[in-house]
C-alpha positions as CSV (number, residue, x, y, z in Angstrom):
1,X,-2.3,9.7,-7.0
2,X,0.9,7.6,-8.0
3,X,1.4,7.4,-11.7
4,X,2.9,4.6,-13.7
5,X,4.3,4.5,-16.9
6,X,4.1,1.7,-19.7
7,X,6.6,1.4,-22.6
8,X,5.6,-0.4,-25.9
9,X,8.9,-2.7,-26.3
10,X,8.2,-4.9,-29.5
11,X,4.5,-4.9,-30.0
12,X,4.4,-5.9,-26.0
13,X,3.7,-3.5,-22.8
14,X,6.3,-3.5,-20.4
15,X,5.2,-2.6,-16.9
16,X,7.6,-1.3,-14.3
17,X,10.1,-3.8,-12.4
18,X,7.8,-3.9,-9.3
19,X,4.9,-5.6,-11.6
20,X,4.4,-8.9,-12.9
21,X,3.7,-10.6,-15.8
22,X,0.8,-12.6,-17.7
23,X,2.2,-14.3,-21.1
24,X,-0.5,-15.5,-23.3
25,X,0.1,-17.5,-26.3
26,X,-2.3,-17.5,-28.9
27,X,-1.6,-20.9,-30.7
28,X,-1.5,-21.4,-34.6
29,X,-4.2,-23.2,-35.7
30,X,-4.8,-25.6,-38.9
31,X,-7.8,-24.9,-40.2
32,X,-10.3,-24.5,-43.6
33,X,-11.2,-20.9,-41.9
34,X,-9.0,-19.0,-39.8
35,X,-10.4,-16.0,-37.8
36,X,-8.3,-14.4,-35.0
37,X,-10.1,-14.8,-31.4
38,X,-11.7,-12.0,-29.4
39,X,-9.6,-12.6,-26.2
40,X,-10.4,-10.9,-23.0
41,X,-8.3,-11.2,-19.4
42,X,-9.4,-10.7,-15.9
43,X,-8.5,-11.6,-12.1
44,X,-10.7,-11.8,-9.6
45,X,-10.7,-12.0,-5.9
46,X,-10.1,-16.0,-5.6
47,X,-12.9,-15.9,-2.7
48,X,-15.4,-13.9,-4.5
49,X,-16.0,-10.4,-5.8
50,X,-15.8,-7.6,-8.7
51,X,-13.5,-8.2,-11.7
52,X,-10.8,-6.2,-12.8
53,X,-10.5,-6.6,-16.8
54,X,-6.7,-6.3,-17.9
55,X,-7.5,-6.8,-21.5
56,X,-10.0,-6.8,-24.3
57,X,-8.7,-7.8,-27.7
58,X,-11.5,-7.5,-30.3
59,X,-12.1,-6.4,-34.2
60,X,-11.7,-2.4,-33.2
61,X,-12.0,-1.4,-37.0
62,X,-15.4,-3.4,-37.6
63,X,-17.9,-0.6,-38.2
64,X,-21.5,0.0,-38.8
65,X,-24.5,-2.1,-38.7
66,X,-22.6,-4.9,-36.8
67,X,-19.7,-3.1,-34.8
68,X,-17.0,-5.6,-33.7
69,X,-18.2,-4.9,-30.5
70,X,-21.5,-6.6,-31.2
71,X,-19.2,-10.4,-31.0
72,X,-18.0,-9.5,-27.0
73,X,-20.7,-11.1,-25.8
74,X,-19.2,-14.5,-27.1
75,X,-16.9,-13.9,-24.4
76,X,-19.5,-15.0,-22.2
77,X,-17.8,-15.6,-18.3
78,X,-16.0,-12.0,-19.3
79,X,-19.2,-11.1,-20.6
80,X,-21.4,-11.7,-16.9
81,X,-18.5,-10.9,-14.8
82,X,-18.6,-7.4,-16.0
83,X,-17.7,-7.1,-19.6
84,X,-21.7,-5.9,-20.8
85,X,-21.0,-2.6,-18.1
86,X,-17.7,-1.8,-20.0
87,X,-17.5,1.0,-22.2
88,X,-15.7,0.5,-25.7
89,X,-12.9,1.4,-26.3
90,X,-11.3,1.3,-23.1
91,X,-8.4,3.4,-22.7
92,X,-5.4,1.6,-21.8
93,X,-7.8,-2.2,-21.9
94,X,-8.9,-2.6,-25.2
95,X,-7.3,-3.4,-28.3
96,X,-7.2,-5.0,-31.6
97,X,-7.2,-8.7,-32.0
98,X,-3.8,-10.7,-32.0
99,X,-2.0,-12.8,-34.6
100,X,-0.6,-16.1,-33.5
101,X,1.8,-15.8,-31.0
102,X,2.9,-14.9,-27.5
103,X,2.0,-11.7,-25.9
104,X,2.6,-10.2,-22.6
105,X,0.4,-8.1,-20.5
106,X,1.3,-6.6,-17.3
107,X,0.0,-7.4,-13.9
108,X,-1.3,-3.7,-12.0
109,X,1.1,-2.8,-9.7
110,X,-1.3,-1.9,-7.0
111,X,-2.5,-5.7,-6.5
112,X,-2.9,-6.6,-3.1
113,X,-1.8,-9.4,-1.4
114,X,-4.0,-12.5,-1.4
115,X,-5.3,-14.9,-3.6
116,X,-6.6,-14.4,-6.9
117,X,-7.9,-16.0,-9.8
118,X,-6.4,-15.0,-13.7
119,X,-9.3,-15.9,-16.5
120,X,-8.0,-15.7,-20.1
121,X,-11.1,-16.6,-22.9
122,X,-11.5,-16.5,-25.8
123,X,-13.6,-16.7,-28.3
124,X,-13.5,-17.2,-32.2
125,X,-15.9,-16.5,-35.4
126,X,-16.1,-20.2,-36.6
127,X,-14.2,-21.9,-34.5
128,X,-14.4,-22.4,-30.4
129,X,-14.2,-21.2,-27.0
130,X,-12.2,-21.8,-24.2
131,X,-11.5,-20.0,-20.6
132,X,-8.4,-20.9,-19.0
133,X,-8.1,-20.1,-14.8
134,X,-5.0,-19.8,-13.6
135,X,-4.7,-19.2,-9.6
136,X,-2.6,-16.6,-8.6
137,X,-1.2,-15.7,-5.0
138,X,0.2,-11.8,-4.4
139,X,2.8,-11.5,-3.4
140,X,4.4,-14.8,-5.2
141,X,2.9,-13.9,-8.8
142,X,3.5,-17.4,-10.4
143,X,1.3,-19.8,-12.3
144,X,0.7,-21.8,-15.3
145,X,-2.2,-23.1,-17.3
146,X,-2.3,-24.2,-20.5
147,X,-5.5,-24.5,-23.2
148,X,-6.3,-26.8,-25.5
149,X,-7.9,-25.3,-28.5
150,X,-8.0,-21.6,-28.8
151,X,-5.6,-20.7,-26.0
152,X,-1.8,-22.1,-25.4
153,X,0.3,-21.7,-22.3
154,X,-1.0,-18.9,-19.9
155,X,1.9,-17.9,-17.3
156,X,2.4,-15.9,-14.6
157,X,6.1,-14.5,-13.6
158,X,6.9,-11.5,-11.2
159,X,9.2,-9.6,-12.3
């Protein structure tokens, strides 16, 4: 079994050189009521098939008789394509909800090559939803999608 190793460089995960990049920007919004999203990331085969989660970003520290795990299931194509079989927390998957901003998660290095398809939703406690799909051909890792409430500019870069 090959092992890889991840370095924390800034509040972001750097992968190794071979690996690319998702960057997901999380935009600032003006509102009475501002709750950070529940954001989760997945590809999937662009054809068809099982979903590989890359990231779950929910309210980790929410405890007792509604755990912050109860809200996941407002991340509902996440939610269906897998998300309800998922165990929480999931090592290396799972983490706490972001601030506004940019963040970076890396691409597995063990992709193979075809097409793909990179879903980024989220979800937020009075406010909206949105899923962005970004297509995404391996070995070329490149694309761009943008959102237009909840999400900002999703890319794709190798490295």
């Amino acid at each position: 079994m090959r092992s890889t190793a991840f370095f924390l460089l800034g509040g972001a995960i750097a992968a190794p050189a071979a690996a690319g990049t998702v960057n997901v920007t999380i935009p600032r919004l003006t509102v009475a009521e501002y709750h950070r999203p529940y954001v989760a990331i997945w590809l999937e085969p662009a054809g068809g098939g099982a979903a590989r989660t890359l990231a779950v970003w929910y309210d980790v520290k929410k405890q007792g008789n509604e755990p912050g795990t109860k809200w996941l299931a407002d991340l509902r194509a996440w939610w269906r394509k897998g998300g309800r079989s998922m165990a929480m927390p999931a090592d290396g998957i799972s983490g706490a909800t972001r601030a506004p901003g940019q963040y970076s998660i890396p691409l597995p290095t063990n992709l193979k090559p075809g097409s793909y398809v990179l879903n980024v939703e989220a979800a937020r406690e009075t406010g909206g939803r949105e899923l962005v799909s970004v297509p995404l051909t391996v070995p070329v890792m490149a694309g761009r999608g943008s959102g237009k409430t909840e999400l900002g500019a999703i890319t794709i870069a190798a490295r």
